[in-house]
N, C-alpha and C positions, 0 to 999 in steps of 0.2 A: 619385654619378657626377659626373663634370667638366662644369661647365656647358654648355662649347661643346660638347661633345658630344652633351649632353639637346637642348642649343639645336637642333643641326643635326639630329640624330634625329627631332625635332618637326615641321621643316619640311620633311623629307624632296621628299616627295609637292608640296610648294607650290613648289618651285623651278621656274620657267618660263623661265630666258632661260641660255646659255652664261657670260656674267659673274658670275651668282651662284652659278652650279655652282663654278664656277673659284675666284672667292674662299670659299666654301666648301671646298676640298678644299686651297686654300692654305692656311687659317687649319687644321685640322686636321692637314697636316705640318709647319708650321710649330711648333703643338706637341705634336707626337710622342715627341720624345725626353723630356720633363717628364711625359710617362703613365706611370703604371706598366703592369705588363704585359697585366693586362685591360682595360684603358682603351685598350691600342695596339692589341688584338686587336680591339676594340669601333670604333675608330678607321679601321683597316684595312679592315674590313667598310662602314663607314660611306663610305670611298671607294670602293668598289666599286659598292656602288649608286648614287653619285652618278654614276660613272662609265658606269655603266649608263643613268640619267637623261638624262645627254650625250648620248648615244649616241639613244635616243629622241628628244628633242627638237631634235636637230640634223642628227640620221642622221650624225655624224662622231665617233670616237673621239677622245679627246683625246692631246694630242702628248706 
């Protein structure tokens, strides 16, 4: 699996502040297009529950 992927996968649950959700789910579209297709589905997923994260820890969906 693609590093940043496992990386961000790993920290899932430890993310606590709106900046490191953010540059989390930057650095994962950022590289999107260089996944192949189960890495983008894996990717995909993987923002969603950050996005989910946000959403908890801030009570504000991201823009």
């Amino acid at each position: 699996m693609n590093p940043t992927l496992s990386g961000i996968a790993e920290k899932l649950n430890n993310f606590s502040s709106k900046e490191e959700i953010a540059a989390a789910i930057d650095e994962l579209e950022d590289q999107f297009d260089a996944l192949n297709e189960v890495e983008q589905e894996i990717a995909e997923r993987l923002i969603t529950l950050l996005d989910q994260r946000l959403i908890v820890i801030t009570g504000v969906a991201r823009e």
